[in-house]
C-alpha positions in Angstrom: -0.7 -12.0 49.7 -2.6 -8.9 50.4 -1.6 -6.4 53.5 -2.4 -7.6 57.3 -6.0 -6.7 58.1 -7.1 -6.9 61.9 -10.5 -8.7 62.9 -12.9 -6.5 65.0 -14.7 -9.4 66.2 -13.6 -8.9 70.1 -11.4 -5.9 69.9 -14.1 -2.9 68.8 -11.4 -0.7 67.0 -14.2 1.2 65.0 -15.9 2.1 68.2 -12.8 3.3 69.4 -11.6 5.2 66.7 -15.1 6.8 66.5 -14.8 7.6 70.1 -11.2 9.4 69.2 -12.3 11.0 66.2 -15.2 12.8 68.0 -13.0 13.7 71.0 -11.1 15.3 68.9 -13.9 17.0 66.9 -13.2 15.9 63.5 -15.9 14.7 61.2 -15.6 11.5 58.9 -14.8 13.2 55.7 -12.3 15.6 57.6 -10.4 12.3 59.2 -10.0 10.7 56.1 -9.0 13.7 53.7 -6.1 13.9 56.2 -4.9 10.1 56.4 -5.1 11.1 52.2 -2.5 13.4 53.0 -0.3 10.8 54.5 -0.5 8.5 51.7 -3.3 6.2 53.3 -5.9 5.1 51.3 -9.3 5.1 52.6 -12.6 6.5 51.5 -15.3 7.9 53.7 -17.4 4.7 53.1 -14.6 3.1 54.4 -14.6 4.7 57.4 -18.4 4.2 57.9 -18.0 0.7 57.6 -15.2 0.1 60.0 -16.6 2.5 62.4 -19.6 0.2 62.3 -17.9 -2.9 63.0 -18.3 -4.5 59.2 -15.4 -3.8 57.9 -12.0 -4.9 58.7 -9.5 -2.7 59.3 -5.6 -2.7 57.3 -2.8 -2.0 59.5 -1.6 1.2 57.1 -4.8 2.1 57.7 -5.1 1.3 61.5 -1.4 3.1 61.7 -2.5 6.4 59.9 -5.2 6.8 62.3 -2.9 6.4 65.0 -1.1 9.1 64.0 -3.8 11.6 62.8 -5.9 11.0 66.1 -2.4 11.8 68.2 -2.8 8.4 69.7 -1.6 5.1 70.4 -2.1 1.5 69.6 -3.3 0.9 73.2 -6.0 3.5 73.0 -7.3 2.1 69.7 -7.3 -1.6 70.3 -8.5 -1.4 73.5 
C-alpha cells in the first residue's frame, strides 16, 4: 500500500500553497530544492502539477511544505 495522498477536489491545497510560496517570495524550483533538503521527494513538475489542482498531493510531501513555508496545516488545507 503506497503513502496517504490527499484529494484536492474541494480543499484547493495547490492554490494555497501557491498563495504561501509567493507570500513568502520563493519561486518553484527554490521551494522544492529546499523540501530536497529535508528528505522530501518532489520535482518542480511536481509542484506545477499540484499547484494546478491535477495532481494529488502525499502527506510527506504536504508535511515538508508545512514546514518550509513556516506554516500550518490549517493555513494549507484551508
Amino acid at each position: 500500500m503506497g503513502e496517504q495522498k490527499i484529494k484536492q477536489d474541494e480543499i484547493r491545497v495547490g492554490e494555497n500553497i501557491r498563495r504561501l510560496r509567493l507570500a513568502k517570495g520563493l519561486g518553484q524550483t527554490e521551494l522544492v530544492r529546499r523540501l530536497q533538503l529535508l528528505g522530501v521527494s518532489m520535482t518542480r513538475e511536481t509542484l506545477v502539477k499540484i499547484e494546478r489542482g491535477t495532481q494529488h498531493i502525499q502527506a510527506t510531501q504536504l508535511r515538508g511544505l508545512r514546514d518550509v513555508l513556516g506554516t500550518t496545516y490549517d493555513e494549507l488545507l484551508r
